[in-house]
KOLLUMMAR-436079 format. One record per atom (N, C-alpha, C, O): x, y, z negated. Coordinates in steps of 0.02 Angstrom, whole numbers, padded with zeros to 5 digits, always signed. Each point is the difference from the previous one (the first is absolute). Layout:
// residues N
XYZ/...
// end
This chain:
// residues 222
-02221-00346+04684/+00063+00034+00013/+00059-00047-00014/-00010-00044-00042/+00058+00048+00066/+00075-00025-00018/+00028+00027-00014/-00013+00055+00024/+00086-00051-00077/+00023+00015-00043/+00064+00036+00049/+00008-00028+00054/+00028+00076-00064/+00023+00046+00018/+00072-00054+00002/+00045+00002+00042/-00049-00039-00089/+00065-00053+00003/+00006-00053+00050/+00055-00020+00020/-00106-00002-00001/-00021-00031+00058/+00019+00009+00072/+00015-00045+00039/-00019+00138-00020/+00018-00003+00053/+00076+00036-00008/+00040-00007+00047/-00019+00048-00114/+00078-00014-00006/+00029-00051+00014/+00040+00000+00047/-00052-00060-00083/+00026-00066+00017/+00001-00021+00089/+00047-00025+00031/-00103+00041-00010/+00001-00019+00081/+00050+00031+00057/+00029-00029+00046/-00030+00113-00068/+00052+00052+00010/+00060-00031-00016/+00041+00017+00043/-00017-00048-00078/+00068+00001-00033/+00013-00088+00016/+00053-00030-00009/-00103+00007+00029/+00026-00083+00058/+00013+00022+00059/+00043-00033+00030/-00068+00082+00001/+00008+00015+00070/+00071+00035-00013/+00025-00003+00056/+00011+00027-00088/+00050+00021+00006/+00070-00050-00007/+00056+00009+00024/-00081-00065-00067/+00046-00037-00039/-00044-00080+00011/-00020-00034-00047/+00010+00012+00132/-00017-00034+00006/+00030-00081+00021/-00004-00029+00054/+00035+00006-00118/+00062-00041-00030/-00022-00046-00041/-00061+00005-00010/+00094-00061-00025/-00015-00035-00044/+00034-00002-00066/-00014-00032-00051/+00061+00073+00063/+00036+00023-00060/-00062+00068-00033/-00039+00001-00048/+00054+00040+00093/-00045+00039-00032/-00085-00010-00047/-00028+00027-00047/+00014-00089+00098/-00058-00015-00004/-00012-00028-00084/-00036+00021-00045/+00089-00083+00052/+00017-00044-00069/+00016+00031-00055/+00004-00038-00049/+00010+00110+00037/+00005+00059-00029/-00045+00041-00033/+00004+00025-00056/-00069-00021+00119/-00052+00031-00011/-00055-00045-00047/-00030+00027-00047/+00020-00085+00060/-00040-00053-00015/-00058+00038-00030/-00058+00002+00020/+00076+00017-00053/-00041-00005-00061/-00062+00065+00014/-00057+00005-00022/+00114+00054+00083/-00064+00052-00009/-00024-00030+00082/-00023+00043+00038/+00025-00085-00022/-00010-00046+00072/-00071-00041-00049/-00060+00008+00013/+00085-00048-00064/-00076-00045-00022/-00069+00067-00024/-00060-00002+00015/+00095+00052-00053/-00047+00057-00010/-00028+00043+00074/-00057+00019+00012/+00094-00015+00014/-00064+00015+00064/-00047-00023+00029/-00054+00025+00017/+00088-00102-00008/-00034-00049+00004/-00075-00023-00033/-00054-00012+00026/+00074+00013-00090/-00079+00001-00059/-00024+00068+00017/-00055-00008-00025/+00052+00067+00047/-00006+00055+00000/-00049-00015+00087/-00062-00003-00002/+00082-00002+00039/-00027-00019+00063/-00054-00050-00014/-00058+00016+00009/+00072-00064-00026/-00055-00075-00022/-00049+00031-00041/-00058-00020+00010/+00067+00075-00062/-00054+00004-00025/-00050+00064+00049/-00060+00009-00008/+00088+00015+00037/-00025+00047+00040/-00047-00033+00061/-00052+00022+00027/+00091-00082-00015/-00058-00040+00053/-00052-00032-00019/-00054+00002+00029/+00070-00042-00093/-00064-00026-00037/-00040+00025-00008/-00054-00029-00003/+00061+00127-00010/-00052+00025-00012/-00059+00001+00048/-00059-00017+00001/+00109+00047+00041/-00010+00010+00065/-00041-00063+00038/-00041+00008+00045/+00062-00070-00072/-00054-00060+00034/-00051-00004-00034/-00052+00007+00032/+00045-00015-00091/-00046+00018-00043/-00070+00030-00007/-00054-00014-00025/+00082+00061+00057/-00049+00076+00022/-00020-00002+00078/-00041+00042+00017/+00060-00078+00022/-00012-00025+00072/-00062-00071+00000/-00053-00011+00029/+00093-00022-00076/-00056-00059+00002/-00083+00007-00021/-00045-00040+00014/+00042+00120-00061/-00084-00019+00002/-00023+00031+00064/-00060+00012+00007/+00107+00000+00045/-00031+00018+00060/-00012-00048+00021/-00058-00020+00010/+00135-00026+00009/+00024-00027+00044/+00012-00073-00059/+00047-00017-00035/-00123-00014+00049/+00032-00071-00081/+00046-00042+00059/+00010-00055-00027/+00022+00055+00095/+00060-00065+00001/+00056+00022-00022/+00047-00040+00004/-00037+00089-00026/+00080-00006-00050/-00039-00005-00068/+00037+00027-00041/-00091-00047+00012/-00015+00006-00068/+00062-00028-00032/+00035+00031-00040/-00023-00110+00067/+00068-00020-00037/+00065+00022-00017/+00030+00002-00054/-00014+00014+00113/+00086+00023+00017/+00012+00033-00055/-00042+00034-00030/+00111-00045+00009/+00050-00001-00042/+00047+00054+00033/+00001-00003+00062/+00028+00040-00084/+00043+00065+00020/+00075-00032+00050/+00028+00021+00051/-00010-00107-00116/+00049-00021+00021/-00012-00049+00069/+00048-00023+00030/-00122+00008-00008/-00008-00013+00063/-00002+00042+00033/-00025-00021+00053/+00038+00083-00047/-00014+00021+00060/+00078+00088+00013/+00006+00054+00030/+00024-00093-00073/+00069+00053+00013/+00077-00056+00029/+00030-00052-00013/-00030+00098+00052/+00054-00029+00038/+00082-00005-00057/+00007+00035-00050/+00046-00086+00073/+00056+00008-00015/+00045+00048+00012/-00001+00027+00056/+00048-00010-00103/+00042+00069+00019/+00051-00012+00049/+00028+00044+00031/-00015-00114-00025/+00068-00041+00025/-00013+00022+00064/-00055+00026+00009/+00099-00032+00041/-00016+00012+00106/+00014-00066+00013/+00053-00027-00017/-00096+00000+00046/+00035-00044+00046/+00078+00008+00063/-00008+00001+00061/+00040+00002-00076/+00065+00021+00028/+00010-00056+00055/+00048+00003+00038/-00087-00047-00034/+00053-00057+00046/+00013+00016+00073/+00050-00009+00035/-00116+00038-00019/-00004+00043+00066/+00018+00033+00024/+00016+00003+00059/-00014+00033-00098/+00018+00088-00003/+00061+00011+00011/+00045-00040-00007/-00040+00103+00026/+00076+00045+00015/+00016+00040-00071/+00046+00014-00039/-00108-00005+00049/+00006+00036-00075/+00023-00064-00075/-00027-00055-00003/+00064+00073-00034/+00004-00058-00035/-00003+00041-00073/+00034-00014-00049/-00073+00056+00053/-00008+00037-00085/-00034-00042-00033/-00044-00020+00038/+00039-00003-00086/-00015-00044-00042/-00086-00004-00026/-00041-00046+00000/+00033+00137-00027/-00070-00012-00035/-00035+00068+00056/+00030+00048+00026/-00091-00063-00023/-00058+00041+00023/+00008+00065-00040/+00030+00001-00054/-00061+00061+00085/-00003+00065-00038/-00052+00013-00009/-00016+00060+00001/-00032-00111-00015/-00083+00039+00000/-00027-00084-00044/+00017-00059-00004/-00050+00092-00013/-00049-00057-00061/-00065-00014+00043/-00032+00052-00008/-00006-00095+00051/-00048-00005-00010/-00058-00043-00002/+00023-00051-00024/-00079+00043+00034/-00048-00039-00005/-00039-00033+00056/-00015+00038+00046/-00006-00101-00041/-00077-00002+00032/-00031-00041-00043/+00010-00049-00036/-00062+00098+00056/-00056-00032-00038/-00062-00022+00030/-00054+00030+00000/+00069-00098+00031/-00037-00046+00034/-00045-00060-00031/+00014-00031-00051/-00061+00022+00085/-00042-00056-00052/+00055-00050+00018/+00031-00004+00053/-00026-00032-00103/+00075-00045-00014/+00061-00004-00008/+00040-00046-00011/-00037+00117+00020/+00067+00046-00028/+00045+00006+00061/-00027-00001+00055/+00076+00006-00056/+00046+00032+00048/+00026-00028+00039/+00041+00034+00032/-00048-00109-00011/+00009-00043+00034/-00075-00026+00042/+00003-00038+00048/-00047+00057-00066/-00063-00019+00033/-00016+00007+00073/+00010+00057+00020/-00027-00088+00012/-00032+00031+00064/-00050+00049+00032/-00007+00019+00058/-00027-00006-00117/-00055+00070-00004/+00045+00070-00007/+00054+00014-00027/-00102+00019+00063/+00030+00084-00017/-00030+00018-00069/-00045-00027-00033/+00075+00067+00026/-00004+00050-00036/+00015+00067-00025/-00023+00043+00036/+00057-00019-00092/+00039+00054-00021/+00066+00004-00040/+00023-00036-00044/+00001+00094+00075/+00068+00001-00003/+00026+00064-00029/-00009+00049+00036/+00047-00035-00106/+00044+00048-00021/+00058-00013+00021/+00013-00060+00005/+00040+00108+00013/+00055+00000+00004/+00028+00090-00040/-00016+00059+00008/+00061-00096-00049/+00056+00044-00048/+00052+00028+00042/+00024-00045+00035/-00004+00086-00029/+00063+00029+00033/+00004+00051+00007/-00030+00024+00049/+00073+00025-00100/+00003+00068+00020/+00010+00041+00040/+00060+00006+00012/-00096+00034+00022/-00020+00033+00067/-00025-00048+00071/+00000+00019+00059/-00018-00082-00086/-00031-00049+00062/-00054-00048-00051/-00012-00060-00002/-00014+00125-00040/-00051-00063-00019/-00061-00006+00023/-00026+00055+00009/-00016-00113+00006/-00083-00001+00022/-00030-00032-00002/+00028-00051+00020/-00103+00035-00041/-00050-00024-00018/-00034-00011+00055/-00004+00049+00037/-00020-00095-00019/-00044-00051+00044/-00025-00054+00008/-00035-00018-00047/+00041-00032+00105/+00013-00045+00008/-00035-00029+00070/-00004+00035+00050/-00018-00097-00053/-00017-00057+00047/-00001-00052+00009/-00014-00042-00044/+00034+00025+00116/+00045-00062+00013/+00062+00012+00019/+00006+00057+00021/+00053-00095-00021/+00062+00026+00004/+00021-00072+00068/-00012-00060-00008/+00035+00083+00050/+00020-00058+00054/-00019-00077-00012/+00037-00042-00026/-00094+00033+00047/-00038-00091-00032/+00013-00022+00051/+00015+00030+00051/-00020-00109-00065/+00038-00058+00037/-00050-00005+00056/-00059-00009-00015/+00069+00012+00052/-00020-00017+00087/-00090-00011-00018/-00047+00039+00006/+00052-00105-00029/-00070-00027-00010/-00072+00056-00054/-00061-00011-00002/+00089+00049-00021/-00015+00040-00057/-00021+00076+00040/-00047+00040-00005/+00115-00047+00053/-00009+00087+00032/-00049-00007+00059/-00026+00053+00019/+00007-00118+00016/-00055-00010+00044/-00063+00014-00029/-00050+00019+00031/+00054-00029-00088/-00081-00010-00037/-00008+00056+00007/-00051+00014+00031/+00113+00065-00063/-00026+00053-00027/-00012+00042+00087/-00031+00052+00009/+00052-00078+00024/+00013+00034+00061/-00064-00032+00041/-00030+00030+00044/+00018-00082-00062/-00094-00025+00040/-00060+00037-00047/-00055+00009+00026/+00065+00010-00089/-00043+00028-00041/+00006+00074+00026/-00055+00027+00003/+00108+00012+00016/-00003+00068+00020/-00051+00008+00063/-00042+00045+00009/+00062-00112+00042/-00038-00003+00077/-00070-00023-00024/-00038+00005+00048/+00005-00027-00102/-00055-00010+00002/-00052+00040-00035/-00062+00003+00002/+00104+00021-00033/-00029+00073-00064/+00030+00075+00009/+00005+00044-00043/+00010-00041+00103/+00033+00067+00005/-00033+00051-00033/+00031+00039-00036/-00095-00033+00045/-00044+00061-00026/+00018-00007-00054/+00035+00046-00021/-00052-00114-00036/+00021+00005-00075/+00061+00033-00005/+00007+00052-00033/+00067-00097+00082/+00051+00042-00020/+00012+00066+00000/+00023+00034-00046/-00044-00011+00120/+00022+00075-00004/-00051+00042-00073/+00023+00046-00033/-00085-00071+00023/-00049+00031-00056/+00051+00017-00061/+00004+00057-00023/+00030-00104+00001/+00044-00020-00044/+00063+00046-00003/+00015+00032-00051/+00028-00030+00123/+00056+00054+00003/-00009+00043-00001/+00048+00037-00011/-00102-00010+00020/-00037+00088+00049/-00041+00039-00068/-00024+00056-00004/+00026-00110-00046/-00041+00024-00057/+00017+00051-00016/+00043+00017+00040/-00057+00049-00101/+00039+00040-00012/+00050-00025-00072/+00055+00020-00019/-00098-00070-00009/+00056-00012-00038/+00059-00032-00003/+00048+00006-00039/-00059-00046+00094/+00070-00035+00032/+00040+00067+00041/+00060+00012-00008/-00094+00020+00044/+00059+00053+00045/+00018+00057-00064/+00054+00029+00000/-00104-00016-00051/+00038+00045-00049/+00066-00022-00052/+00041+00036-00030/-00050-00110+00033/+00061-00031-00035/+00070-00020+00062/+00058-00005-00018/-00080-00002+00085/+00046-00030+00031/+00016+00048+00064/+00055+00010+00027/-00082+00002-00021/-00024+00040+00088/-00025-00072+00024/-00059-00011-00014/+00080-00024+00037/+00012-00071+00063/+00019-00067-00044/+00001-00008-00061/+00013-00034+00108/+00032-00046-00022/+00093+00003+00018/+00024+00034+00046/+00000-00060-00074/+00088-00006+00011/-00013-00018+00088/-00033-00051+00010/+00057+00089+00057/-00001-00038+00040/+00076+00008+00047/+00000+00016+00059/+00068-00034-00103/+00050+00003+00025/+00040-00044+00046/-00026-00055+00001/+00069+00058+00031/+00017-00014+00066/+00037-00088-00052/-00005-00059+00020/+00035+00082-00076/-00001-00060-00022/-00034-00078-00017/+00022-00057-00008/-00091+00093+00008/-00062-00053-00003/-00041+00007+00032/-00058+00007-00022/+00078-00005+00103/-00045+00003+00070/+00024-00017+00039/+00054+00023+00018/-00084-00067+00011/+00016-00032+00049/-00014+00051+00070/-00049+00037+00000/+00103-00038+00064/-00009+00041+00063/-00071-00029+00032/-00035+00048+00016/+00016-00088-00008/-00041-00019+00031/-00054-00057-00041/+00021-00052-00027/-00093+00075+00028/-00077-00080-00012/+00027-00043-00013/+00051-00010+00031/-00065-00025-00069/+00039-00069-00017/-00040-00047+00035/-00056+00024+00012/+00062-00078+00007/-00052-00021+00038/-00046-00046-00021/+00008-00037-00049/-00066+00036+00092/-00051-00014-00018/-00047+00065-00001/-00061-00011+00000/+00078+00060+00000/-00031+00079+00004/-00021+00037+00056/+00053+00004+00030/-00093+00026+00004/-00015+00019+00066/+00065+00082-00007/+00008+00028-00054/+00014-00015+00092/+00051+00070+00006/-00040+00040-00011/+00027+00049-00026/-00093-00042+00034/-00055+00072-00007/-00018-00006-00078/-00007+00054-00029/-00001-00106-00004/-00021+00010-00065/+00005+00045-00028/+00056+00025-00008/-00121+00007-00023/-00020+00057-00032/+00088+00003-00067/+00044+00044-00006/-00054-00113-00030/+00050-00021-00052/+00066+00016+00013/+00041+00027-00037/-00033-00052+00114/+00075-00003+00006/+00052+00039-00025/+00053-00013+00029/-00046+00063-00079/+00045+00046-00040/+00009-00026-00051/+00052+00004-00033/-00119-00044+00015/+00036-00035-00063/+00003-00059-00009/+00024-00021-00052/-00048-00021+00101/+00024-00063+00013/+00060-00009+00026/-00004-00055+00028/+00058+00076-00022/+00045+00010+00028/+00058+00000-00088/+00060-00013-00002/-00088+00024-00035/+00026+00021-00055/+00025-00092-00039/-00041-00046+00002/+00086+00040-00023/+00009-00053-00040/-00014+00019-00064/-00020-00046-00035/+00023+00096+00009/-00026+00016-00072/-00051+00034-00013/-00015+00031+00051/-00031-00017-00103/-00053+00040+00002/+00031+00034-00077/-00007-00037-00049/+00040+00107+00037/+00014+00014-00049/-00030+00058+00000/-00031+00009+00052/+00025+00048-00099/-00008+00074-00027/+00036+00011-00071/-00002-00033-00051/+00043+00103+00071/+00036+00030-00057/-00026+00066-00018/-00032+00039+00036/+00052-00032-00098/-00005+00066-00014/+00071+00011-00032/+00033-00043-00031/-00017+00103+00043/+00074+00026-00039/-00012+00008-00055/-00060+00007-00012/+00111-00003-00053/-00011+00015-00077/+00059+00048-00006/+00050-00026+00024/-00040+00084-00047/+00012+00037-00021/+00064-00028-00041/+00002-00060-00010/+00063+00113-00020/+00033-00044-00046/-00022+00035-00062/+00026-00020-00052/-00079+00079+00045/-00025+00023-00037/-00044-00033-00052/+00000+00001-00062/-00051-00044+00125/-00051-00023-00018/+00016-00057-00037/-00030-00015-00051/+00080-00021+00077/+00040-00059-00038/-00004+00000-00066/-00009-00053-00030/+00016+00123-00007/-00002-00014-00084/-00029+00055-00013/+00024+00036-00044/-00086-00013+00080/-00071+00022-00020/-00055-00047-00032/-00007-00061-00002/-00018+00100-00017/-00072-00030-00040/-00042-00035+00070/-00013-00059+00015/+00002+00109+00011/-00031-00019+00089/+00019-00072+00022/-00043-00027+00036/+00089-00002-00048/+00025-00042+00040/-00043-00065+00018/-00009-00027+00055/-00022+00006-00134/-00046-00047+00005/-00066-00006+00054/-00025-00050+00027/+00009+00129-00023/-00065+00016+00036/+00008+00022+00064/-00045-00004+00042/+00115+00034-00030/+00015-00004+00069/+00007-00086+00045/-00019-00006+00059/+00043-00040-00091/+00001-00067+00015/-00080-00043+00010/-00014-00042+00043/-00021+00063-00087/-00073-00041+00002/-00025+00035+00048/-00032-00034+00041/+00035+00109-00030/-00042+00021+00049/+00050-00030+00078/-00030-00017+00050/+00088+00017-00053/+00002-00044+00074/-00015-00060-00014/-00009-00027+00055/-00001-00016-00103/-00018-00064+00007/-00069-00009+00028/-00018-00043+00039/-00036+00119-00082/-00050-00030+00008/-00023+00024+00074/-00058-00009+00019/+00109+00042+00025/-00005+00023+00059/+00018-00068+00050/-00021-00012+00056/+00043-00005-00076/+00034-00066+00028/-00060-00064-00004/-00017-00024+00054/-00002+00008-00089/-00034-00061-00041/-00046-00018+00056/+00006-00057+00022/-00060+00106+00012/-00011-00030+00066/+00011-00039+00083/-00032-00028+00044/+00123+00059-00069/+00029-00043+00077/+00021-00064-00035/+00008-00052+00032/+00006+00055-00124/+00039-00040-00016/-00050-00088+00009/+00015-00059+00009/-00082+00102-00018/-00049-00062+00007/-00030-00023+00072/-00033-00051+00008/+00054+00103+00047/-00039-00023+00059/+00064-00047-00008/-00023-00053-00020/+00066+00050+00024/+00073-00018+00041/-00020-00075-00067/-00037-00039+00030/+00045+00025-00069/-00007-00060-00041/-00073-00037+00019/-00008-00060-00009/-00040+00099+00033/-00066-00031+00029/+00024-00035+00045/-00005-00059-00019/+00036+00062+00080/+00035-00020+00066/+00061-00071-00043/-00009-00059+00018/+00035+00067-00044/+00069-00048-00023/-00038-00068-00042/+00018-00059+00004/-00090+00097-00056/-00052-00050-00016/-00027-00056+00043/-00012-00055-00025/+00000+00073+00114/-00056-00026+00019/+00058-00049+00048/-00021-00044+00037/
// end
């Protein structure tokens, strides 16, 4: 569970999302912070005697910065409103999928994957779908993957209109080869956030997950 101060604190950046304010808060900003980190460690911890490639990971590999990258953006608010994690073999910069918490009151969710991989990376996972389809769909269609997810994420944001090529147009695949990402969410509650549940609501999508998380790293291996 997380501490009821945790997602006050997150509530009360989204309102007062500044650097005055921020430089103000510090202090209950580093306490959420340790409050989150220890909540993921557990949380990796308890994943790895499933799943031993995060045996290593460190809480502070695999949580993102609060800062935004602003340089781009229109938006120029300073800090993020959500705390969260991946927890990838090599931490959060790695090229493997894996799993993903995200903090944010009334948008929080537990999942993960692959998240948009570099050209050379997304061919592999997208020739491993065309050559293992049966494994894949076995994998999505499971009941414990559709009782944690329904589907996979398949939004207009991370799909391409048309086969990418190299693909026949009839392919059985083509719905999800078409996809630049291979993700699944589940929603979290803001209830559940600083329930007892919280821990076991998270492992059970992880451990719902853990089979695409390894076909998809089998493919990026070879």
């Amino acid at each position: 569970m997380l501490q009821t101060s945790t997602i006050k604190f997150l509530k009360e950046l989204k309102k007062n999302n500044n650097k005055p304010w921020f430089d103000a808060n510090r202090e209950k900003y580093e306490e959420a912070k340790k409050d989150f980190g220890q909540f993921i460690q557990s949380v990796i911890d308890k994943q790895a005697k499933k799943d031993p490639s995060v045996k290593e990971l460190k809480a502070k590999d695999c949580m993102f910065r609060i800062n935004r990258d602003i340089r781009f953006s229109k938006d120029k608010s300073p800090y993020k409103t959500n705390f969260g994690a991946s927890i990838n073999r090599g931490g959060k910069k790695s090229i493997f999928a894996g799993y993903y918490f995200h903090c944010e009151p009334g948008e929080s969710f537990s999942g993960g994957g692959i998240w948009m991989p570099m050209p050379p990376e997304l061919k592999k996972v997208r020739q491993e779908i065309d050559y293992n389809f049966d494994e894949f769909k076995k994998i999505i269609q499971s009941k414990k993957f559709q009782s944690a997810f329904g589907e996979l994420y398949r939004g207009d944001d991370i799909s391409l209109s048309k086969i990418p090529q190299g693909f026949e147009k009839n392919n059985p695949a083509a719905g999800y080869l078409k996809l630049k990402s291979f993700i699944a969410m589940k929603k979290i509650s803001e209830a559940d956030l600083s329930s007892h549940n919280l821990e076991k609501i998270t492992l059970t999508t992880f451990d719902a997950l853990q089979p695409l998380v390894e076909f998809i790293n089998k493919a990026l291996e070879e």
